[in-house]
PDB file of N, CA, C and O in Angstrom:
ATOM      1  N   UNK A   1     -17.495 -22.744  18.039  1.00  0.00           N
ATOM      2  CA  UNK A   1     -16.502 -23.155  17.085  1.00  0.00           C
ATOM      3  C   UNK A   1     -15.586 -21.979  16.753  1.00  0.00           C
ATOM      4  O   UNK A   1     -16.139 -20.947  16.374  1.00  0.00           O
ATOM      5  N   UNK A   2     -14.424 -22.002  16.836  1.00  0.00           N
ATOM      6  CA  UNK A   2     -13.140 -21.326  16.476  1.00  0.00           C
ATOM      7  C   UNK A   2     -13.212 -21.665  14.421  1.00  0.00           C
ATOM      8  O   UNK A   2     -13.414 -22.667  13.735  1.00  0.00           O
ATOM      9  N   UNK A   3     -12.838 -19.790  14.042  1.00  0.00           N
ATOM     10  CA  UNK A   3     -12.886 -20.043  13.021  1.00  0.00           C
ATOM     11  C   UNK A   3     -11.468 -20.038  12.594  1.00  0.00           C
ATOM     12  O   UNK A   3     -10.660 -19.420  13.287  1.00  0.00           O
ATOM     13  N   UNK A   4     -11.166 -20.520  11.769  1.00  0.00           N
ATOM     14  CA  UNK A   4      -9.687 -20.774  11.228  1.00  0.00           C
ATOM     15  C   UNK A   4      -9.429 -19.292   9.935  1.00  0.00           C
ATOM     16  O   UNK A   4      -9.935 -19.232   8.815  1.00  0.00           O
ATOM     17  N   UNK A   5      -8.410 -18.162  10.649  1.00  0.00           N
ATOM     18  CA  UNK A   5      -8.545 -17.074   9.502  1.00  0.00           C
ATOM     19  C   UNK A   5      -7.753 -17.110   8.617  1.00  0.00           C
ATOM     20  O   UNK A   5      -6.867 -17.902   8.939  1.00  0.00           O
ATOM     21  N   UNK A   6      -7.570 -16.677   7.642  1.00  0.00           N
ATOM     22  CA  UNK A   6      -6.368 -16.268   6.889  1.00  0.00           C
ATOM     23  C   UNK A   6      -6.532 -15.032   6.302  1.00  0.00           C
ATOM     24  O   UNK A   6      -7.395 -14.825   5.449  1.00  0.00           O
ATOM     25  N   UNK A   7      -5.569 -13.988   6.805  1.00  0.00           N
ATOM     26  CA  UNK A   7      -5.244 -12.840   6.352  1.00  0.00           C
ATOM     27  C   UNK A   7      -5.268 -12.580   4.961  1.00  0.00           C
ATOM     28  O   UNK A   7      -4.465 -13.256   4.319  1.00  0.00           O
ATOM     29  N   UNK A   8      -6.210 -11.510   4.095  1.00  0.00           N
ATOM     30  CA  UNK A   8      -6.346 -11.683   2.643  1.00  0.00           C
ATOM     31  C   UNK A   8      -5.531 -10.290   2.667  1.00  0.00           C
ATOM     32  O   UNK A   8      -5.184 -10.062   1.508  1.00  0.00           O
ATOM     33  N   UNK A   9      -5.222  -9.570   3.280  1.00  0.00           N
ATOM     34  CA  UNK A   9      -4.331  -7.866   3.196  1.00  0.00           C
ATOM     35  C   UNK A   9      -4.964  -7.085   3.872  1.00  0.00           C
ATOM     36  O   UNK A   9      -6.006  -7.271   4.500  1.00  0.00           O
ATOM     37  N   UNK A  10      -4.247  -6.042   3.742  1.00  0.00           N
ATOM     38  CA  UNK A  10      -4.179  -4.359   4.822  1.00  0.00           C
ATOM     39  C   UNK A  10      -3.974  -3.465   4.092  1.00  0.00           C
ATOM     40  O   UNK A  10      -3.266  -3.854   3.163  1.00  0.00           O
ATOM     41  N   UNK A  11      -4.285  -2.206   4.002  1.00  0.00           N
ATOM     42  CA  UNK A  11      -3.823  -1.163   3.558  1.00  0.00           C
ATOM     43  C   UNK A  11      -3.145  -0.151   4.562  1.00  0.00           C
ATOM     44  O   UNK A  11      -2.656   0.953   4.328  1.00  0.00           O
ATOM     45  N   UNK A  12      -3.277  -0.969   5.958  1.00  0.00           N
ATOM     46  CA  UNK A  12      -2.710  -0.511   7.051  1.00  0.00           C
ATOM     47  C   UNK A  12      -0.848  -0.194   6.565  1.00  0.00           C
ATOM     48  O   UNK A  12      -0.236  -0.771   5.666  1.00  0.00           O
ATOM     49  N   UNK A  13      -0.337   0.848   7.470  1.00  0.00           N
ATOM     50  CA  UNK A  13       0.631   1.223   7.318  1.00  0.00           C
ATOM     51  C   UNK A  13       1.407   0.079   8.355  1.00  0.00           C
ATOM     52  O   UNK A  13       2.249  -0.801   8.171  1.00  0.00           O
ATOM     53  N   UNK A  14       0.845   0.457   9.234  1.00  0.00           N
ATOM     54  CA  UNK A  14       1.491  -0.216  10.529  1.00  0.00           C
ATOM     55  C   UNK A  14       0.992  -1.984  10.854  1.00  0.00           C
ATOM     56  O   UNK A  14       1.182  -2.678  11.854  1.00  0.00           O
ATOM     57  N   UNK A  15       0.203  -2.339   9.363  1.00  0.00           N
ATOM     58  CA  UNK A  15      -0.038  -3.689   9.880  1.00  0.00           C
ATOM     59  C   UNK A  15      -1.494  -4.024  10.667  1.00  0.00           C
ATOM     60  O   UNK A  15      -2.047  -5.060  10.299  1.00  0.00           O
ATOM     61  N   UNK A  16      -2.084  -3.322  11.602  1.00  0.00           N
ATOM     62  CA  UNK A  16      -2.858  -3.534  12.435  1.00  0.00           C
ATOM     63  C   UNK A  16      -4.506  -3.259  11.698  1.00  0.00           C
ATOM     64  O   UNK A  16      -5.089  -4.302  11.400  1.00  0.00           O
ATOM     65  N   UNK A  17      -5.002  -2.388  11.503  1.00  0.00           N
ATOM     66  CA  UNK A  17      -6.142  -2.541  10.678  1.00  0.00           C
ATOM     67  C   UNK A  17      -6.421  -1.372   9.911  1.00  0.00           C
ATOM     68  O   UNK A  17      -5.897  -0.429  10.503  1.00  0.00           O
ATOM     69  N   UNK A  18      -7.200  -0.849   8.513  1.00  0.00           N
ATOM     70  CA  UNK A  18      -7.904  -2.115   8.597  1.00  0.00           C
ATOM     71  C   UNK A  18      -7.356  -3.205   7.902  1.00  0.00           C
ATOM     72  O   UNK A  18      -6.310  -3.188   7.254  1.00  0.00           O
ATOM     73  N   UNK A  19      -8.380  -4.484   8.127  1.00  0.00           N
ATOM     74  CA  UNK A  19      -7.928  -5.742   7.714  1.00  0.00           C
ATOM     75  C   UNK A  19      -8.632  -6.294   7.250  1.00  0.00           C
ATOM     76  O   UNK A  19      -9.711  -6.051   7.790  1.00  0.00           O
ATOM     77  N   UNK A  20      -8.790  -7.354   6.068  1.00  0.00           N
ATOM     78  CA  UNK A  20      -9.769  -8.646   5.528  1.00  0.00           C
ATOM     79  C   UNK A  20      -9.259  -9.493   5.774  1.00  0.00           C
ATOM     80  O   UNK A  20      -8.035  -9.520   5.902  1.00  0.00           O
ATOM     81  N   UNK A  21     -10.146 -10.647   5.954  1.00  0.00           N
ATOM     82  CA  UNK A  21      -9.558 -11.891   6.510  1.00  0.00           C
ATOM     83  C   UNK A  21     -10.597 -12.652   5.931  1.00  0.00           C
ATOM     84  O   UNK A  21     -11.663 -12.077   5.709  1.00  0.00           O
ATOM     85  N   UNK A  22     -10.436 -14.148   5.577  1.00  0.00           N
ATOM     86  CA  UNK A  22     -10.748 -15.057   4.919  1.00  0.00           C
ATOM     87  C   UNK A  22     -11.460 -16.230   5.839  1.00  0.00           C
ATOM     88  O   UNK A  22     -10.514 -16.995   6.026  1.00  0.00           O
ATOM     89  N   UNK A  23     -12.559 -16.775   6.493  1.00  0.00           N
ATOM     90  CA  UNK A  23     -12.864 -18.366   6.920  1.00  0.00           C
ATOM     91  C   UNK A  23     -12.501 -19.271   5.974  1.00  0.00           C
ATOM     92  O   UNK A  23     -13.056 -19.529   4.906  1.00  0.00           O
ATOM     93  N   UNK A  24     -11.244 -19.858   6.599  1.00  0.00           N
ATOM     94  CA  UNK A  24     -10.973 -20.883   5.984  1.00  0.00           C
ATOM     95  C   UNK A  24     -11.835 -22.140   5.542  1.00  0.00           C
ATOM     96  O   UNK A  24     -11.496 -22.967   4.696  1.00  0.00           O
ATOM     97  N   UNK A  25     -13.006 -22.128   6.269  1.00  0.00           N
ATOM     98  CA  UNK A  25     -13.526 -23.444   6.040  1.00  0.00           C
ATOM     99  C   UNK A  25     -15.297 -22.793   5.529  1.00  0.00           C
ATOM    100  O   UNK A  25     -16.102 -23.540   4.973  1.00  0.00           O
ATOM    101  N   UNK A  26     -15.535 -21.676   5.780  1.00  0.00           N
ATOM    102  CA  UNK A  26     -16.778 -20.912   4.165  1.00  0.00           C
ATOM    103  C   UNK A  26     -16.384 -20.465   3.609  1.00  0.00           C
ATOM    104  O   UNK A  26     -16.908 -20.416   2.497  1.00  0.00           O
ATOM    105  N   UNK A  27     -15.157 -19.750   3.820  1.00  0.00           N
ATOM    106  CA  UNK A  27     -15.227 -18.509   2.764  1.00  0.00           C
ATOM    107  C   UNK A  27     -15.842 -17.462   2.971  1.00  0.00           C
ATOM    108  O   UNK A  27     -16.092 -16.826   1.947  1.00  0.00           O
ATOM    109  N   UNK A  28     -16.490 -16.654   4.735  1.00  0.00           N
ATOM    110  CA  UNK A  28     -17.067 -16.008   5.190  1.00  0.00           C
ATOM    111  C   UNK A  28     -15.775 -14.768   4.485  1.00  0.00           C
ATOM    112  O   UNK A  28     -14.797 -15.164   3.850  1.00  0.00           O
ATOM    113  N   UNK A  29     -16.017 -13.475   4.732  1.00  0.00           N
ATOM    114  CA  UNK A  29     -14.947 -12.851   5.011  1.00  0.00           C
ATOM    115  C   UNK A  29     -15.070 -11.799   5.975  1.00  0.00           C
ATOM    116  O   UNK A  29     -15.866 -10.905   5.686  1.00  0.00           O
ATOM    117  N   UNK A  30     -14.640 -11.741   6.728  1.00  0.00           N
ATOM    118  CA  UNK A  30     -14.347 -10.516   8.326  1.00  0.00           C
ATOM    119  C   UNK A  30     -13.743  -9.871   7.670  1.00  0.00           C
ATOM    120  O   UNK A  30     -13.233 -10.291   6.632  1.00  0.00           O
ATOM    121  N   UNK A  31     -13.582  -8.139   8.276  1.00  0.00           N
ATOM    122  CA  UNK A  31     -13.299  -7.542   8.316  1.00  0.00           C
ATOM    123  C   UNK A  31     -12.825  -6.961  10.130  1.00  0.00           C
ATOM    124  O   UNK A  31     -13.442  -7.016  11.194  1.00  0.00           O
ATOM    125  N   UNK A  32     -11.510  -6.455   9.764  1.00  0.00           N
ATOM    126  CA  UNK A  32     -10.884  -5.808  11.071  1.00  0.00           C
ATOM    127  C   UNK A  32     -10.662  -4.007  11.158  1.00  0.00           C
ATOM    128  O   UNK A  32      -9.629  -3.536  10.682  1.00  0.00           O
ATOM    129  N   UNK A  33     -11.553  -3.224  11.702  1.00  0.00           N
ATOM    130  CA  UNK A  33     -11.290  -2.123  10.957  1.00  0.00           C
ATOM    131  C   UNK A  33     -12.402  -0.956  12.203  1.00  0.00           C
ATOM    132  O   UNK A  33     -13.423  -1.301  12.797  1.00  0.00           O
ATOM    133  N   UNK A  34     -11.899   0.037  12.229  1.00  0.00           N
ATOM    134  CA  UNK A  34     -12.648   1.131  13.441  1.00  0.00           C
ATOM    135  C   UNK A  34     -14.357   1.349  13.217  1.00  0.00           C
ATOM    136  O   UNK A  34     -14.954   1.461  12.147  1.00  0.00           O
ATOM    137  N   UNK A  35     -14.883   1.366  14.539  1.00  0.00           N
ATOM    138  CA  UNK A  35     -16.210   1.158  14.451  1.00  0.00           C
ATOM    139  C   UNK A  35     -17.026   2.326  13.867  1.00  0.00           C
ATOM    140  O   UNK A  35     -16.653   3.365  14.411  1.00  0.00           O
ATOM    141  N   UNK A  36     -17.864   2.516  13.091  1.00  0.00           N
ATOM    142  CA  UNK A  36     -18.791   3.566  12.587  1.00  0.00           C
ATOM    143  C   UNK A  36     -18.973   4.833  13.643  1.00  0.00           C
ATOM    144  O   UNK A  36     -18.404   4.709  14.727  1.00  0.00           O
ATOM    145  N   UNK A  37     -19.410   5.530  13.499  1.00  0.00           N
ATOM    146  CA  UNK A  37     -19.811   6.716  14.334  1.00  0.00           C
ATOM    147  C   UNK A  37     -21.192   6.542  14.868  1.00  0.00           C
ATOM    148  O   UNK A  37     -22.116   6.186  14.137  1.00  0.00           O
ATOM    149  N   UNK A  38     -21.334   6.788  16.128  1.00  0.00           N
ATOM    150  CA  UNK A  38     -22.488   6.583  16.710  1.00  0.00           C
ATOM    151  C   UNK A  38     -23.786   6.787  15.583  1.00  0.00           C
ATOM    152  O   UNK A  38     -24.733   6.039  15.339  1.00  0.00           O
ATOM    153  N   UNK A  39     -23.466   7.928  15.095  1.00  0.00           N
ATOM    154  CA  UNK A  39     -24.869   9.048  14.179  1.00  0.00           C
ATOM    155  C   UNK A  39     -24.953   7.821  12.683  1.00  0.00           C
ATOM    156  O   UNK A  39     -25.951   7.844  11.962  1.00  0.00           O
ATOM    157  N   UNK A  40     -23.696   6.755  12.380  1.00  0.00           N
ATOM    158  CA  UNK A  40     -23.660   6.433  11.265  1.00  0.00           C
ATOM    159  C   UNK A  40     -24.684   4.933  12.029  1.00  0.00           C
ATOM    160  O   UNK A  40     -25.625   4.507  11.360  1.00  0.00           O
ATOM    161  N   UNK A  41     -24.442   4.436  13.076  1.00  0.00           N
ATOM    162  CA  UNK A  41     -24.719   3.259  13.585  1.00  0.00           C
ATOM    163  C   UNK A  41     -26.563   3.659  13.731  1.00  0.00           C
ATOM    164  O   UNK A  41     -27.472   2.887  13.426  1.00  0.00           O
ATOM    165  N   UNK A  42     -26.690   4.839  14.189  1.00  0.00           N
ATOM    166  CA  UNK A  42     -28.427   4.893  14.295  1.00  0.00           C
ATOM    167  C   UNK A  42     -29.181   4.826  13.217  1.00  0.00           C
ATOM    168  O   UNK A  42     -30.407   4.713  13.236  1.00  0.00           O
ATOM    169  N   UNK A  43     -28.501   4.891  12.256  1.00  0.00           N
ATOM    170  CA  UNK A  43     -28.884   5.059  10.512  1.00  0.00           C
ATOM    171  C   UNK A  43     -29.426   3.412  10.175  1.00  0.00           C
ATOM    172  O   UNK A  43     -30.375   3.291   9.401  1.00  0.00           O
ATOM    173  N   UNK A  44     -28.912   2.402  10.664  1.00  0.00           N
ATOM    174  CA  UNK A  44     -28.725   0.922  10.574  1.00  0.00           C
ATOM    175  C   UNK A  44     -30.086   0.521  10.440  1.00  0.00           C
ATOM    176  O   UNK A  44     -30.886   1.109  11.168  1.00  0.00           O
ATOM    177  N   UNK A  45     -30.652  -0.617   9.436  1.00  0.00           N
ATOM    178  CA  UNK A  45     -32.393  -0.706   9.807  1.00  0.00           C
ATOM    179  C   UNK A  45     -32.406  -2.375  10.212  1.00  0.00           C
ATOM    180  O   UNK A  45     -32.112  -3.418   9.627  1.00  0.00           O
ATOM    181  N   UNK A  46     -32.780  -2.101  11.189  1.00  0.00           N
ATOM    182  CA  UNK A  46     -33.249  -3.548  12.303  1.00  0.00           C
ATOM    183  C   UNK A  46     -31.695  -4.252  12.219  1.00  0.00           C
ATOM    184  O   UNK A  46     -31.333  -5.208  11.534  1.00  0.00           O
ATOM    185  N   UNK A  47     -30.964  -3.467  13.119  1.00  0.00           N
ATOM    186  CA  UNK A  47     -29.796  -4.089  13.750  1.00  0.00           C
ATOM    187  C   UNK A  47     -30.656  -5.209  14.515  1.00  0.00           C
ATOM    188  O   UNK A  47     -31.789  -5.143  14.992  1.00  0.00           O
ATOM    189  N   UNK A  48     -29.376  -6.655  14.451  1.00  0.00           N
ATOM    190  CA  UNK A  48     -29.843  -7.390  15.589  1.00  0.00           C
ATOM    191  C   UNK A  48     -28.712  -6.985  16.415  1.00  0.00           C
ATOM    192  O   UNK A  48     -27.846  -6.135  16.205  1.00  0.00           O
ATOM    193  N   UNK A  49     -28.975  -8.077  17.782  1.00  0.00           N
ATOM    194  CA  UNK A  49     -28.326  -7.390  19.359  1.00  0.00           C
ATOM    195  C   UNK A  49     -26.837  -7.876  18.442  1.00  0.00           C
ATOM    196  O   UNK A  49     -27.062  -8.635  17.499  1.00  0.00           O
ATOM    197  N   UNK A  50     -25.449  -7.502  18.664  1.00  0.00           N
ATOM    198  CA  UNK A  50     -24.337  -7.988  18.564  1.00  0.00           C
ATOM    199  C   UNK A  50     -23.663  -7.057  17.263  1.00  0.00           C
ATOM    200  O   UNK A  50     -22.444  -6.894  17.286  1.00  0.00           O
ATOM    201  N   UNK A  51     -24.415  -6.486  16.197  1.00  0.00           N
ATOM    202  CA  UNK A  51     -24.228  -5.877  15.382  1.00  0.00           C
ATOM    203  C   UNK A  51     -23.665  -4.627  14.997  1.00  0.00           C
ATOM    204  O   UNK A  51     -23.949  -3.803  15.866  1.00  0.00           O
ATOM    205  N   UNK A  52     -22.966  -4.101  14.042  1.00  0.00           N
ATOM    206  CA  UNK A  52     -22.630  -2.692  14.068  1.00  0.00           C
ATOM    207  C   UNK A  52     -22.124  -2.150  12.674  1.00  0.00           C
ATOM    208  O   UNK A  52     -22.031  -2.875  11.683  1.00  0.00           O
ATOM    209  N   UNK A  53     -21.935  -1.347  12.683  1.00  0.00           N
ATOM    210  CA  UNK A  53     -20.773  -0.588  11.310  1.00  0.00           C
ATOM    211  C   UNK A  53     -19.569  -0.628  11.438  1.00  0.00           C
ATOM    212  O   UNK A  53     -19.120  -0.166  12.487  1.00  0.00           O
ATOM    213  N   UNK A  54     -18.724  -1.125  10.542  1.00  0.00           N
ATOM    214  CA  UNK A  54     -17.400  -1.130  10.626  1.00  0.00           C
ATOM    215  C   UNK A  54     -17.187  -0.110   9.387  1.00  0.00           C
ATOM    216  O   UNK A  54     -18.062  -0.177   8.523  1.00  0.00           O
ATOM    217  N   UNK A  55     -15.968   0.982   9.146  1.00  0.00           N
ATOM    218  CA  UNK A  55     -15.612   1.239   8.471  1.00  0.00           C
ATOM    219  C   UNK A  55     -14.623   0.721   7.672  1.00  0.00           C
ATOM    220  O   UNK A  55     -13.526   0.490   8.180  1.00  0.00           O
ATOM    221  N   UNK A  56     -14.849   0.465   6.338  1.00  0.00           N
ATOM    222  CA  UNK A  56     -14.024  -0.310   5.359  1.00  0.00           C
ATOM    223  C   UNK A  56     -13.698   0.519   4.147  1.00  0.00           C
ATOM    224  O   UNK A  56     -14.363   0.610   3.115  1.00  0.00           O
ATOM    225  N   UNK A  57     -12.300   1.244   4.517  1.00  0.00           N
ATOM    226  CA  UNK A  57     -11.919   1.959   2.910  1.00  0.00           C
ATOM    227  C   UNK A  57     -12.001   1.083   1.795  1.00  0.00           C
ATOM    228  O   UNK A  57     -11.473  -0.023   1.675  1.00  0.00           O
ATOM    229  N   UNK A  58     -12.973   1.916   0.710  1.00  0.00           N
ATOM    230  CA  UNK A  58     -12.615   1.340  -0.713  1.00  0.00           C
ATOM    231  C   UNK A  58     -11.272   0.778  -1.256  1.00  0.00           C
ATOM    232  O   UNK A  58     -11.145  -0.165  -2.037  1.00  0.00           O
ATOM    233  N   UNK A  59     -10.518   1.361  -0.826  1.00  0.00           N
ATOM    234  CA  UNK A  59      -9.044   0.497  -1.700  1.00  0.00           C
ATOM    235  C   UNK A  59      -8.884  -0.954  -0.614  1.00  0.00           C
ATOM    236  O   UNK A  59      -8.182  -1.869  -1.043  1.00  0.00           O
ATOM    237  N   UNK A  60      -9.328  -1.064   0.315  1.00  0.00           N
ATOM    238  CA  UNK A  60      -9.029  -2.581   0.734  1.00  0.00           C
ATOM    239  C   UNK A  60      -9.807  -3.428   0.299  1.00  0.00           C
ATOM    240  O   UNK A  60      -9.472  -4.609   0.206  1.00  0.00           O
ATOM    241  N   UNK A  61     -11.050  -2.963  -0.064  1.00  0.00           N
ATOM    242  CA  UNK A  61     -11.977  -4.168  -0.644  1.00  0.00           C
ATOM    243  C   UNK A  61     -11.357  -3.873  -2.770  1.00  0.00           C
ATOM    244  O   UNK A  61     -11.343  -4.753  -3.631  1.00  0.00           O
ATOM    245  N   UNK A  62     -11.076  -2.825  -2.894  1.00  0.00           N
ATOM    246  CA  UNK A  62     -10.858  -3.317  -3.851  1.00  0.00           C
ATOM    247  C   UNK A  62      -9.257  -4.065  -4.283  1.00  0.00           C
ATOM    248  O   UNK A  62      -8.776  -4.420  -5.360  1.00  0.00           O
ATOM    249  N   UNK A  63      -8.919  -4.079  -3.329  1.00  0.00           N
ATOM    250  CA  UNK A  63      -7.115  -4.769  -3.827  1.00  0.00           C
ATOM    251  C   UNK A  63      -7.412  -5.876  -3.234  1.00  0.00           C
ATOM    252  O   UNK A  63      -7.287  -6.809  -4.027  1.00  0.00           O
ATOM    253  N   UNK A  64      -7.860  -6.320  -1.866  1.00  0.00           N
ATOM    254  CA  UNK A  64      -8.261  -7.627  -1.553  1.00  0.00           C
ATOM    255  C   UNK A  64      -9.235  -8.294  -1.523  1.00  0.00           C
ATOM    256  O   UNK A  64      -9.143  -9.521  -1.542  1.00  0.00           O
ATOM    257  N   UNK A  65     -10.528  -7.602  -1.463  1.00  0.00           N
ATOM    258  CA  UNK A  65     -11.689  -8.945  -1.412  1.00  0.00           C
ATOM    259  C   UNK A  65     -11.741 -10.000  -2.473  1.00  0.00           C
ATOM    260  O   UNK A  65     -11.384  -9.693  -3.610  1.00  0.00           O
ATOM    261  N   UNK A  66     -12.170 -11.265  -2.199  1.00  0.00           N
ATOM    262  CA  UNK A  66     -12.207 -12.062  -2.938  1.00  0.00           C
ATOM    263  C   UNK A  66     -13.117 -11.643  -4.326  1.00  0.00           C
ATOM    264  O   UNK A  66     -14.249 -11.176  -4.195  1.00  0.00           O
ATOM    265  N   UNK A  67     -12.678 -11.799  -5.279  1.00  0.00           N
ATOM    266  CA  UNK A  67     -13.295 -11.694  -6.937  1.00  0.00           C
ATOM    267  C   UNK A  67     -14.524 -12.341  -6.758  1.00  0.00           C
ATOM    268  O   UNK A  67     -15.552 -11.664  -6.726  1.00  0.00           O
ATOM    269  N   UNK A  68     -14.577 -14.073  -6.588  1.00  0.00           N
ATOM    270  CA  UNK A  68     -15.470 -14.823  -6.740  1.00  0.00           C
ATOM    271  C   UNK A  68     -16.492 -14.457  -5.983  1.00  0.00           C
ATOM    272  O   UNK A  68     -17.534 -15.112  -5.993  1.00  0.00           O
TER     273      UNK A  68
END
């Protein structure tokens, strides 16, 4: 199933990431944004297969994530 996104903001200069984004139909929210550092990713406890660290500056979750 294709999820339906909607862009919640960027603190990107150029637009591209990072990014929050909205599932339109849960209310999941993604994030678009550069992957952790190897040394930060081994830190992780019981990654499953597909998983990782994304880095997410504080001012994007705090100007856009959803309140509720």
């Amino acid at each position: 199933m294709v999820r339906q996104l909607r862009m919640l903001g960027t603190t990107s200069d150029d637009g591209k990431c990072p990014t929050l984004y909205e599932d339109l139909d849960t209310g999941d929210v993604l994030v678009q944004g550069p992957e952790a550092s190897a040394e930060d990713i081994a830190q992780m406890t019981n990654p499953l297969s597909g998983e990782t660290l994304v880095v997410i500056p504080r001012e994007l979750l705090t100007r856009f994530a959803p309140k509720e």
